[in-house]
C-alpha positions, 0 to 999 in steps of 0.5 A: 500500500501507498500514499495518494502523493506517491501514486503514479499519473493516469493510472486508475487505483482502488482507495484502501483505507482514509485516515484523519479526523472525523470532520476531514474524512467526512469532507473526503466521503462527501466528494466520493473519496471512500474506501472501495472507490476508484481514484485517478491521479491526474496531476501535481502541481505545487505541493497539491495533487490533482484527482479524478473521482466519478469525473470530477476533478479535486485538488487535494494538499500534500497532507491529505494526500498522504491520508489516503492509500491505495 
């Protein structure tokens, strides 16, 4: 298993497990970042790594990419 921020560009991945506070992994459940779902890294830029969840794409900072694992 691995970090979001370590993951490959334009490969299709299954999230594992989110850490982090109640209210951080509501906000990931919220926009489709779940356990189970497939993810797309599509990008990083700056320190935010970019994402495809159901075809929606979402900027995420380097701490909460490295929350999630696939």
């Amino acid at each position: 298993m691995q970090s979001l921020q370590n993951t490959p560009f334009g490969k299709k991945q299954i999230v594992k497990w989110v850490t982090g506070t109640g209210i951080q992994k509501d906000l990931l459940e919220q926009i489709g970042i779940r356990q189970g779902e497939e993810i797309e890294v599509v990008a990083s830029y700056f320190g935010n790594t970019i994402v495809s969840v159901h075809g929606i794409r979402y900027a995420l900072g380097t701490d909460v990419a490295e929350r999630i694992r696939i």
